[in-house]
C-alpha positions in Angstrom: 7.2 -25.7 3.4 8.4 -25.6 -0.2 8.0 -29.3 -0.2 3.9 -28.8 0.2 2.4 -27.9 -3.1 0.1 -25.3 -2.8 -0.4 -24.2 -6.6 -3.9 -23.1 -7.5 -5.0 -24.0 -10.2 -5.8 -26.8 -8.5 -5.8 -25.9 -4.9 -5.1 -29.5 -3.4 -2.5 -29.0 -0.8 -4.1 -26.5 1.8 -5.0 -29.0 4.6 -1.1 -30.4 4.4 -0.1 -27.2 4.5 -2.5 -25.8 7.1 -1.0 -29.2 9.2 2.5 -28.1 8.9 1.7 -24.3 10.3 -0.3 -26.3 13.1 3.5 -27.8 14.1 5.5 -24.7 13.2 3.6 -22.3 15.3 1.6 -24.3 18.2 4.8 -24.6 19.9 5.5 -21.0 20.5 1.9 -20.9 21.7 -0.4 -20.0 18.7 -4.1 -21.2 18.8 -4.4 -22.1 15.4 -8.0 -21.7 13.8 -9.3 -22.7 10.3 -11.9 -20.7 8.6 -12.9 -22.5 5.4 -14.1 -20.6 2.5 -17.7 -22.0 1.7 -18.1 -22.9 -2.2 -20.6 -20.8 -3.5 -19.5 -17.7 -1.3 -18.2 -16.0 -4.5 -18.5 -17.1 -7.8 -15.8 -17.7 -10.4 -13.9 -20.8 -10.6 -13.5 -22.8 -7.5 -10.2 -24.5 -6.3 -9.6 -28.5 -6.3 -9.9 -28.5 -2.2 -11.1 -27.1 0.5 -10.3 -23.0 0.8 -8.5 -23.4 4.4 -7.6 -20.3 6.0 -5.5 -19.9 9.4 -5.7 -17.8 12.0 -3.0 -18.2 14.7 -3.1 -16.2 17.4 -1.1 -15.5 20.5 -3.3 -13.1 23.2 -2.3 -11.0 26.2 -4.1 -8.2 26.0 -2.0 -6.1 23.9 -2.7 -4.1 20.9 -3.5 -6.7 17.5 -0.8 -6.5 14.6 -1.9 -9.2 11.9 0.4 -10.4 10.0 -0.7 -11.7 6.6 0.7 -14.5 3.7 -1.0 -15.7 0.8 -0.5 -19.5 0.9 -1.0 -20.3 -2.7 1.4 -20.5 -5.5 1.2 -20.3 -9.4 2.0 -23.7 -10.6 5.6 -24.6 -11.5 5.1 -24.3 -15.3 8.2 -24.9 -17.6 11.8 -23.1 -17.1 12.9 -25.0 -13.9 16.0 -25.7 -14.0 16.1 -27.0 -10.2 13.3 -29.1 -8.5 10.6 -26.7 -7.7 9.2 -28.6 -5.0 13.0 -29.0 -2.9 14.4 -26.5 -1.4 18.0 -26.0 -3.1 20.8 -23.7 -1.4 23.1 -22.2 -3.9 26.0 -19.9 -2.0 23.6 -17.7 -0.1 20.5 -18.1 -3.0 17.6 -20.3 -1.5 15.8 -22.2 -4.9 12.0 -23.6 -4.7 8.8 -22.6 -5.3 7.0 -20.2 -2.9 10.2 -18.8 -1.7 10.3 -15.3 -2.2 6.9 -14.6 -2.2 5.2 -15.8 1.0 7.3 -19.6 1.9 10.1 -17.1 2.6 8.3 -14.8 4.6 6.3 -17.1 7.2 10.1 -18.1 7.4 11.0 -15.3 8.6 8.1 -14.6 10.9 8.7 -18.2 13.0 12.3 -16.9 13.3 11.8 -14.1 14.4 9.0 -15.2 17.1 11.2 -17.9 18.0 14.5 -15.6 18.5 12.4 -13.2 21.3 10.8 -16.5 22.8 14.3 -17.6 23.4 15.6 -14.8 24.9 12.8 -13.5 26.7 11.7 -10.4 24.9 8.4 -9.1 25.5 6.0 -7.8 22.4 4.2 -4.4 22.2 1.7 -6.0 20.2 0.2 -9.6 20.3 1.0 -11.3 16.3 -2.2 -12.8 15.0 -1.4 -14.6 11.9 -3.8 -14.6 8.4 -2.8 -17.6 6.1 -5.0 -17.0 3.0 -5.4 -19.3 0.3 -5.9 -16.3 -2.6 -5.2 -18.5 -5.8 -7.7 -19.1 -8.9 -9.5 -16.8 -11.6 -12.5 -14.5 -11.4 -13.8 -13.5 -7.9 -12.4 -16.7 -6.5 -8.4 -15.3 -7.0 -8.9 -13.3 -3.4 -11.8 -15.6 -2.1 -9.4 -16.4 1.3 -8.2 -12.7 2.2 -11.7 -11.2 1.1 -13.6 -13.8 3.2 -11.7 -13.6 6.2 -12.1 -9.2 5.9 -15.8 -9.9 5.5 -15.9 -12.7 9.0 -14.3 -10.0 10.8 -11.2 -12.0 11.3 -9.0 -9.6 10.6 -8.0 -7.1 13.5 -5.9 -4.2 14.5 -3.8 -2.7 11.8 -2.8 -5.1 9.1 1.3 -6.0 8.1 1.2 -7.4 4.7 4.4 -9.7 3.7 4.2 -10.1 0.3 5.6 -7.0 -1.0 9.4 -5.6 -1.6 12.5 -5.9 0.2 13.5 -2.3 -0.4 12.7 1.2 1.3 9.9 1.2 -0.3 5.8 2.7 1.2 3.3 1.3 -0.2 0.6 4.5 -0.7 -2.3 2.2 -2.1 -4.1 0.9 -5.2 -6.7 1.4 -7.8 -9.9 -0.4 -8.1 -10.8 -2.4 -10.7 -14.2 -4.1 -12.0 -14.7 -7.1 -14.0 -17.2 -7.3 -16.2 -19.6 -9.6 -19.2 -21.4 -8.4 -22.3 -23.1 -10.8 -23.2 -24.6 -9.8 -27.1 -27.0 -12.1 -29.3 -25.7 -13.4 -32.1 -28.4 -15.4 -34.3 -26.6 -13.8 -37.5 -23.2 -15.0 -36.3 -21.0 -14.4 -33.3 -18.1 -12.2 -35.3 -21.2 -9.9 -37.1 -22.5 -9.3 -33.8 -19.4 -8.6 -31.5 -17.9 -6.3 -34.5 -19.7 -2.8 -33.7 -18.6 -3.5 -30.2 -15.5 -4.3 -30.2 -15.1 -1.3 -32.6 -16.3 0.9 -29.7 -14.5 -0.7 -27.1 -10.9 -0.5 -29.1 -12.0 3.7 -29.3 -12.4 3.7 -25.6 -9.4 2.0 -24.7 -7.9 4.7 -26.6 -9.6 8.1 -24.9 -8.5 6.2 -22.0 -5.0 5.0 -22.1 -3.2 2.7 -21.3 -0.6 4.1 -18.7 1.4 2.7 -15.9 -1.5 4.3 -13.6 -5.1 5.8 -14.4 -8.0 4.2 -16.2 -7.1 1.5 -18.1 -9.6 -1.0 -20.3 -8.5 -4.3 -21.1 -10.1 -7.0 -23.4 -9.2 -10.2 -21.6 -11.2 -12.4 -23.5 -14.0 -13.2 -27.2 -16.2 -16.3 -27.1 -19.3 -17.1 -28.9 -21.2 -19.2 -26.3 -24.6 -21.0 -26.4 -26.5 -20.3 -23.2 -28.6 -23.8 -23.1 -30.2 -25.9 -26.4 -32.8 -23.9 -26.0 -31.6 -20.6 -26.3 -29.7 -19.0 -28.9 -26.0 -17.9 -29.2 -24.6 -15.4 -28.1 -21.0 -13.5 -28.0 -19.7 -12.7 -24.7 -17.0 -10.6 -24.0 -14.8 -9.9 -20.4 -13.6 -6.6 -19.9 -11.2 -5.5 -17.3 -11.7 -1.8 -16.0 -9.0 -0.4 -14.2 -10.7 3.0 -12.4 -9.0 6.2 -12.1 -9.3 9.2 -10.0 -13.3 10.3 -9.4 -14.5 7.2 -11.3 -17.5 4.4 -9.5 -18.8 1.1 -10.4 -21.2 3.1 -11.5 -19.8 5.8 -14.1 -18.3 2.9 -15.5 -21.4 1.0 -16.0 -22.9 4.4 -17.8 -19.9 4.9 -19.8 -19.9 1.2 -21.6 -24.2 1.3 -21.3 -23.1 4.4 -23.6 -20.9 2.2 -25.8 -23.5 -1.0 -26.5 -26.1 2.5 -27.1 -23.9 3.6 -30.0 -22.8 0.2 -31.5 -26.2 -1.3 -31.3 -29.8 -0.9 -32.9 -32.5 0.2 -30.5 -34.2 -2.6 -28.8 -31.4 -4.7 -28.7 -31.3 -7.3 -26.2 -27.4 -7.3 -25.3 -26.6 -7.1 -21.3 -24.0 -5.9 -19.4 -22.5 -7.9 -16.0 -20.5 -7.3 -13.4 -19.0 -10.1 -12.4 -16.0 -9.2 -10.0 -14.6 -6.5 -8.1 -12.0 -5.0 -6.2 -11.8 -2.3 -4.0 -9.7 0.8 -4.2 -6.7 1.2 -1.3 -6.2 4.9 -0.3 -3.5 6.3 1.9 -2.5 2.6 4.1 0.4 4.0 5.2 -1.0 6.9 6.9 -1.3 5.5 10.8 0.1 5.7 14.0 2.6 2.3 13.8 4.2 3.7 10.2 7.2 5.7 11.4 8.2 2.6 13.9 7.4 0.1 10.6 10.4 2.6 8.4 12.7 3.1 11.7 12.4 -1.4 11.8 13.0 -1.5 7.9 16.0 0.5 8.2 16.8 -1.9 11.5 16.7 -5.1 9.8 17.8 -4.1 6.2 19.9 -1.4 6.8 18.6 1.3 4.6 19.2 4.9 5.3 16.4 7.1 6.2 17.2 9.0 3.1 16.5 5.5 0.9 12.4 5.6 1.2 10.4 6.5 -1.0 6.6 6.6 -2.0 5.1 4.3 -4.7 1.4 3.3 -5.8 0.7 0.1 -6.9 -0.6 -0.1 -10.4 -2.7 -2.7 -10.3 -5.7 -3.8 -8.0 -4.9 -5.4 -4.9 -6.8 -7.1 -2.5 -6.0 -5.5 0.2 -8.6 -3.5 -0.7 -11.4 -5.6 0.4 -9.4 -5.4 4.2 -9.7 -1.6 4.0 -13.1 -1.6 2.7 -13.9 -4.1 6.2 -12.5 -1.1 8.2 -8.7 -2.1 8.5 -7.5 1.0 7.5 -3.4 1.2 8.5 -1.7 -1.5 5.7 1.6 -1.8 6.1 3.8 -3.7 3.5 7.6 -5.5 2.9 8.9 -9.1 1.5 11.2 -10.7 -0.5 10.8 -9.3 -3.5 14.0 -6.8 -5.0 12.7 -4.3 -7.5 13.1 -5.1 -11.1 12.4 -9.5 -9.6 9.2 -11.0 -10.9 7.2 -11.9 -8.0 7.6 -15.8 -9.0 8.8 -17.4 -12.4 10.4 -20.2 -13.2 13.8 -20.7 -10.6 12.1 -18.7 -7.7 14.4 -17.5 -5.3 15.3 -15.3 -2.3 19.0 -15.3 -0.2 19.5 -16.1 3.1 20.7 -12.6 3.5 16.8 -11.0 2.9 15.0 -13.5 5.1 17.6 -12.7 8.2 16.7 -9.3 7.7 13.1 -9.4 7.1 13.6 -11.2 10.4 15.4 -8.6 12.1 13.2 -6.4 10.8 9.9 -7.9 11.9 11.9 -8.4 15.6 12.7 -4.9 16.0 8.8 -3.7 14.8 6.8 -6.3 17.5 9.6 -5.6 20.1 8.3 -4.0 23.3 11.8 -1.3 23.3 11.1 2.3 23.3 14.0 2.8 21.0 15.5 0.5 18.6 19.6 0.2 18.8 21.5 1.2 16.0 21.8 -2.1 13.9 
């Protein structure tokens, strides 16, 4: 797998990859279907290739548990010090890119299938498998995952395997919009964007700029020219992280409010929305979430003591499964605390895929009780 580059930017290495899922999981009797992304579905900055999606799934009538991997990667960029496309073992370190966030996971998953195939063990659930292809900018970074939630493709309750190896549950996350003024600048770009940005820097103040809670970032500047035409203008992308009470729409008010003080009346400056995500609330409040802790502590061997709550921070598009009426999200990985998801010399050990293995065995396993470990 870590021999397939799937890095978006550019996006060229989803059919090979989609192939090599094809011959990992057909065997242990997945019907594999594709659901490609069509190119205008959401704007922002398309991929290189195709957007192929994957959904394996394995039916007997039993309850759905979906299991879900982001197939993209960030490219390789500098800092390797080992072959990023070849996986290396060091001791009990695996090298490569894609390891520890989802090349490591879908690892674990076909071992863990394969292990109760081979010994007979029956499921409680029937494993349907989402392979997303989630990399890019602008509404095209969750194009896969938020295409498949709006299909319907996604059913039951949801096991995300991109997160933590640690007692960790995951309790939800913000939304965020992102959004374009767009401000005309016949006497130059800089004299026009000035008042604004002036207001903006105030607001980003009153607001913040905490681990959690509204947040306003100014992501990018540019003095653009529309067509020859039409005159320049100064655009610039905001990134609103919401807090408790806010909406799409008291945000809208609040920087309407901002271009109304900067401004002179009349003026002909706009305001854009151009992507957004929704908010996660409460995922881990569902029937399957004790038996998900009591097969953490199974296959990692964490006491029940060890858990503990956390929020993500950031926006996460998970949201958009919620938002399509997938309510339980459940969530575990590769990734220790204090590890950057990816960076240059990705890794993960032997040791965390066996037990995100174990883990995932004990969780789909038709047992009343799991055995102490």
């Amino acid at each position: 797998m870590v021999a397939v580059d799937t890095a978006a930017p550019p996006g060229q290495g989803y059919g090979e990859f989609a192939t090599l899922l094809q011959d990992m999981f057909a065997p242990l009797g997945f019907g594999l279907r594709s659901l490609t992304v069509p190119e205008d579905a959401f704007p922002g900055t398309p991929a290189g290739g195709p957007r192929i999606n994957l959904i394996a799934s394995r039916r007997s009538g039993r309850p759905i548990c979906t299991l879900h991997f982001q197939m993209d990667t960030p490219p390789a960029g500098p800092g390797w010090t080992r072959p990023p496309l070849t996986l290396t073992r060091q001791g009990h370190l695996l090298y490569g890119l894609g390891t520890r966030r989802m090349k490591g996971a879908i690892a674990a998953v076909w071992a863990a299938l394969r292990a109760a195939d081979a010994v007979g063990l029956g499921l409680r659930f029937d494993p349907v498998l989402a392979f997303t292809t989630d990399g890019g900018q602008g509404a095209n970074a969750h194009a896969g995952l938020r295409y498949l939630a709006e299909q319907g493709a996604l059913e039951g309750h949801l096991v995300s395997l991109g997160g933590l190896a640690a007692p960790r549950l995951w309790t939800g996350s913000p939304a965020s919009l992102d959004l374009e003024i767009r401000i005309p600048a016949a006497a130059g770009a800089a004299e026009a964007a000035l008042p604004v940005l002036s207001r903006l820097t105030a607001l980003q103040g009153r607001l913040g700029q905490g681990v959690d809670g509204p947040r306003l970032s100014i992501t990018a500047v540019s003095a653009e020219q529309s067509g020859e035409a039409s005159s320049p203008f100064c655009s610039l992308a905001l990134h609103r992280r919401l807090g408790a009470g806010e909406t799409a729409a008291s945000i809208r008010a609040e920087l309407d409010a901002v271009l109304q003080e900067a401004l002179p009346p009349g003026h002909a400056a706009t305001l854009r929305e151009m992507a957004a995500i929704p908010a996660v609330a409460d995922p881990h409040r569902g029937p399957n979430a004790g038996r998900w802790q009591q097969a953490l502590r199974w296959g990692f061997g964490f006491g029940p003591e060890d858990f503990r709550e956390y929020a993500g921070a950031e926006p996460s598009a998970l949201g958009f499964v919620q938002q399509a009426g997938v309510s339980e999200i459940l969530q575990a990985g590769l990734q220790r605390p204090g590890q950057p998801a990816q960076g240059p010399d990705e890794c993960t050990s032997i040791d965390d895929v066996e037990a995100l293995a174990r883990s995932l065995l004990a969780y789909l396993a038709d047992v009343p009780e799991l055995p102490a470990f």
